[in-house]
C-alpha positions as CSV (number, residue, x, y, z in Angstrom):
1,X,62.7,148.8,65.1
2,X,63.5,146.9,61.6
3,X,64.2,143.9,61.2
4,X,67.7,143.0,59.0
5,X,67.0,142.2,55.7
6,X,70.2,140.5,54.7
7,X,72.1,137.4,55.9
8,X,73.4,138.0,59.7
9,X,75.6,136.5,61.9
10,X,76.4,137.4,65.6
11,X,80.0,138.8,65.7
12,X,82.2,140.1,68.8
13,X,83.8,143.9,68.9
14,X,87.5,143.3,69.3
15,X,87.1,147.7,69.6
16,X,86.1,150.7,67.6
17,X,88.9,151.5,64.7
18,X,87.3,155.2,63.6
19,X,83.8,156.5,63.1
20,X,82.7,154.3,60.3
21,X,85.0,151.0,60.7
22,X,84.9,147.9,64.1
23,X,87.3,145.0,64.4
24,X,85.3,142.5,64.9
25,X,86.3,138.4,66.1
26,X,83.8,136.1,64.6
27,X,84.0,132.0,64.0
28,X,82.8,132.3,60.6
29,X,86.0,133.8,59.5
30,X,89.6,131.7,59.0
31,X,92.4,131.9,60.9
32,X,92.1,134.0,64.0
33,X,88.9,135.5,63.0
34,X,89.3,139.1,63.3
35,X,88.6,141.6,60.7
36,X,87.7,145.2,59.7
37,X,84.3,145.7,59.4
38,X,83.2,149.0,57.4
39,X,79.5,150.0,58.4
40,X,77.4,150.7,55.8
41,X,75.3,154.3,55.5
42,X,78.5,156.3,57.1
43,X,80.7,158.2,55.6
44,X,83.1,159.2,58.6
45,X,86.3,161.7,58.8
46,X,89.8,160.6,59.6
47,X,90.7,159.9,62.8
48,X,94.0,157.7,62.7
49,X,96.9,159.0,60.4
50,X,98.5,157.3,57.6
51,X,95.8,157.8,54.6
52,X,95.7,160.4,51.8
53,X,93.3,162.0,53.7
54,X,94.0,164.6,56.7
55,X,92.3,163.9,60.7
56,X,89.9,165.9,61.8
57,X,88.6,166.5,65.2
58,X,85.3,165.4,63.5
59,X,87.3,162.5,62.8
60,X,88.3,162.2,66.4
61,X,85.0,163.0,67.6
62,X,82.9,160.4,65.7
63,X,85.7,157.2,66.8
64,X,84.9,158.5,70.6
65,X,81.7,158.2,69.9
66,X,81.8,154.4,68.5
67,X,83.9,153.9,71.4
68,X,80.9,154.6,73.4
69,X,78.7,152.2,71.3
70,X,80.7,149.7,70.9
71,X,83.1,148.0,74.0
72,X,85.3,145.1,73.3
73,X,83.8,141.8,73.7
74,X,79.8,143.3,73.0
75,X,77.8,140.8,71.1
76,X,76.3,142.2,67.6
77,X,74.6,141.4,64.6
78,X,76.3,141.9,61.4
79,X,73.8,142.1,58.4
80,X,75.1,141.7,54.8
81,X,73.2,143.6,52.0
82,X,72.5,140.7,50.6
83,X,71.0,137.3,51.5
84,X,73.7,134.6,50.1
85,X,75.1,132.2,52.7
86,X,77.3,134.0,55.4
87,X,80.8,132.5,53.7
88,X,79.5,134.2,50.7
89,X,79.0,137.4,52.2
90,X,81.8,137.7,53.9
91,X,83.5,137.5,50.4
92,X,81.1,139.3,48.6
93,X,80.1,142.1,50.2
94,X,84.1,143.9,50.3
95,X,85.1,147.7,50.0
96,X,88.1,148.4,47.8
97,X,90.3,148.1,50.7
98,X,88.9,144.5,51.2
99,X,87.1,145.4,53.9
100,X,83.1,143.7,54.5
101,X,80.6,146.0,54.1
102,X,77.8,145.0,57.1
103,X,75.3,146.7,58.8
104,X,75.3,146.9,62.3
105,X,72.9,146.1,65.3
106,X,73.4,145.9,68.7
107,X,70.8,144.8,71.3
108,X,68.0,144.9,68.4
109,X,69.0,148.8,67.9
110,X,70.5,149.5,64.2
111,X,73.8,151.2,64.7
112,X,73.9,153.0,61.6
113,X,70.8,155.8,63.0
């Protein structure tokens, strides 16, 4: 399996939002915490309402399938693409939405394959 190449940090799953996005608790963030992580290397349909762009059952299909990867409280790695100090990632590393950008692996398998 590789090995991360960027600056990680161990990161619970609060639960699965969609296909391509995790709420995440972790103690490196302020306040409470949590935040939307998008995973890197997926490029998932809709599957809540509300955006510009229409669900799919593709869409639907992909968050049941992160829900089946990823149950609330698991313990994962979150791996930056870069290798700055975690507070500097978390800032860094943000989608236009303000979400992190991350990698994901869970028990040493990378979530993204």
């Amino acid at each position: 399996m590789p090995q991360p190449q960027g600056t990680t940090t161990t990161v619970a799953v609060v639960r699965a939002v969609d296909g391509d996005t995790l709420k995440i608790r972790s103690p490196d963030l302020p306040d409470d915490g949590i935040e939307n992580v998008r995973l890197l290397a997926l490029d998932t349909e809709e599957s809540n309402p509300g955006g510009a762009k229409p669900v799919t059952p593709f869409g639907k299909a992909t968050k049941l399938h992160m829900e089946g990867l990823f149950s609330p409280g698991d313990q994962v790695v979150v791996e930056f693409p870069g290798n700055e100090p975690v507070a500097v990632c978390w800032e860094r590393y943000r989608d236009n939405y303000r979400r992190p950008l991350v990698f994901v692996h869970k028990d040493g398998a990378d979530a993204q394959e």
